[in-house]
C-alpha positions as a printed NumPy array, in Angstrom:
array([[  5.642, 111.593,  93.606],
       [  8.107, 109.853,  90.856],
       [  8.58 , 111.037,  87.593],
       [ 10.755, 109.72 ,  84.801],
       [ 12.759, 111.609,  82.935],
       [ 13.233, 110.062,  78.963],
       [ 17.027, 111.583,  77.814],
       [ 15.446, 110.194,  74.06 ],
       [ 12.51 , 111.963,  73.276],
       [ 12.49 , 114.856,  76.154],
       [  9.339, 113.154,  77.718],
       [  8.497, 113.494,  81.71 ],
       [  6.011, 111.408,  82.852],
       [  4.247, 110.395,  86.541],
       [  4.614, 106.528,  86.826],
       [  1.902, 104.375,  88.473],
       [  1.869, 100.687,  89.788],
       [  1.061, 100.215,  86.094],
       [  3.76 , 100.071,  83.373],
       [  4.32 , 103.577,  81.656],
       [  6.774, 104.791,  79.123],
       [  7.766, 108.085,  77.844],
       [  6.479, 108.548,  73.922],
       [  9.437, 107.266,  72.25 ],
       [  9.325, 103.802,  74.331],
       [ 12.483, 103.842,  75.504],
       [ 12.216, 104.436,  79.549],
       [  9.695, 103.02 ,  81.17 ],
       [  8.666, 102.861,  85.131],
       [  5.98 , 101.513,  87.766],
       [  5.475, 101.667,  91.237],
       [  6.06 ,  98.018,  93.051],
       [  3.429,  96.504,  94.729],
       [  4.391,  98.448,  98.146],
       [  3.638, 101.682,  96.788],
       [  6.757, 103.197,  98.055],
       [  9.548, 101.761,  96.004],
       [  9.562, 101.814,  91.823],
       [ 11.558, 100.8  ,  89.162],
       [ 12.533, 101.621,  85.687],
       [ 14.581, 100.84 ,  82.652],
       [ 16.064, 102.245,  80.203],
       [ 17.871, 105.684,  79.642],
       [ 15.593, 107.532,  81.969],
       [ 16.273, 109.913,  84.964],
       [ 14.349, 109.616,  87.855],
       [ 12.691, 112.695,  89.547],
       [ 11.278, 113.217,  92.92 ],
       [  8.487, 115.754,  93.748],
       [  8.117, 116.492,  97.526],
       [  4.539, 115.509,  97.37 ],
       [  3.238, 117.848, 100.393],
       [  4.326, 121.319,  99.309],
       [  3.544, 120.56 ,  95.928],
       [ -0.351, 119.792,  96.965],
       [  0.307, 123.004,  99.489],
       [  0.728, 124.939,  96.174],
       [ -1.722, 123.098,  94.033],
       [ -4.582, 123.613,  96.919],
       [ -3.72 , 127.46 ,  96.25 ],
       [ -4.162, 127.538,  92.364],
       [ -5.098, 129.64 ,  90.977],
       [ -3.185, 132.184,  93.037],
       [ -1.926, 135.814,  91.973],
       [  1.93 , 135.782,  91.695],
       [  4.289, 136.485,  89.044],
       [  6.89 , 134.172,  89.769],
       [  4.898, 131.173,  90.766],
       [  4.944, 129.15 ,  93.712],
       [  7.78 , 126.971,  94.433],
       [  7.664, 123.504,  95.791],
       [ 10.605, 120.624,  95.959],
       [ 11.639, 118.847,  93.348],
       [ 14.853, 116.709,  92.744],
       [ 16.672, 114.355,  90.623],
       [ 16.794, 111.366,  92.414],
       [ 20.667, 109.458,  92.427],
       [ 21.047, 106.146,  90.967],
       [ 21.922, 104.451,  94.063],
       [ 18.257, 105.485,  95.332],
       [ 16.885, 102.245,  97.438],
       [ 13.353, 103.68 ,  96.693],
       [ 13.732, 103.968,  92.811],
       [ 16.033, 101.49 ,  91.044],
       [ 16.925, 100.939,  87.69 ],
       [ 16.579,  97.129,  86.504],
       [ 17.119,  95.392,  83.257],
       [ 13.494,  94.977,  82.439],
       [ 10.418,  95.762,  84.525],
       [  8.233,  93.134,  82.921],
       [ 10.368,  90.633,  84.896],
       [  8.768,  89.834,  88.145],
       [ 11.345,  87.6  ,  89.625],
       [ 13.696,  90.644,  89.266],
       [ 12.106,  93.012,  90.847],
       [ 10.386,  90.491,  93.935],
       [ 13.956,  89.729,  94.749],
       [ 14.978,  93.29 ,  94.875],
       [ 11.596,  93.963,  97.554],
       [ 13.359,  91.193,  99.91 ],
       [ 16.674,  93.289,  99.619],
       [ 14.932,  96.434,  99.798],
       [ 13.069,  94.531, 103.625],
       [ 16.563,  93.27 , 104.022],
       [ 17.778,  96.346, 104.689],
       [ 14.909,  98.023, 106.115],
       [ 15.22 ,  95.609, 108.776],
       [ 18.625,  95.815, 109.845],
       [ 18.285,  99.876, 109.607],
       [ 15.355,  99.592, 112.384],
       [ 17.006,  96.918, 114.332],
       [ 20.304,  98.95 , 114.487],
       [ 18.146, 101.569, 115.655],
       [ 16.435,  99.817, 118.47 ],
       [ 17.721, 100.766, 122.036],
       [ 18.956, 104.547, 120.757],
       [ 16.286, 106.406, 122.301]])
């Protein structure tokens, strides 16, 4: 799961394939049309959530435990191939280019790959 982080307003929000910004405006984020990969602009920090311990944990709630349960979480680094900052996430062109990079790559990680096993 991807979150945003806004450094503005404090504001942590889940993105979706649909635009979403944090209450002051300032970062916003959406999935791309793979599902996988997202983007955002603006001051933001992305965050990861490990998405199958945290549904481990949620499936347990509500439990008896006075710390909690702990699942993984992470900030996610800006050179992240799966969540990239762009200049403006309204423009399609920018981010359909960065899909065929993001294949691009994909491809020539499998291909180097191939034969290793």
């Amino acid at each position: 799961m991807k979150l945003l982080y806004c450094k503005k307003c404090d504001d942590v929000f889940r993105i979706y394939k649909e635009p979403r910004s944090c209450r002051c405006g300032k970062t916003k984020g959406k999935y791309l049309e793979d599902g996988l990969h997202a983007v955002y602009q603006g001051e933001g920090v992305p965050l990861g959530i490990g998405d199958g311990e945290f549904n481990r944990q949620i499936s347990k709630f509500p439990f008896n435990a006075s710390k909690g349960k702990n699942f993984d979480a992470w900030v996610t680094s800006v050179d992240s191939i799966r969540f990239q900052c762009v200049s403006d996430i309204d423009n399609e062109e920018e981010y359909k280019e960065l899909l065929k990079a993001i294949r691009f790559v994909r491809s020539i990680h499998i291909n180097s790959n191939y034969g290793r096993y």
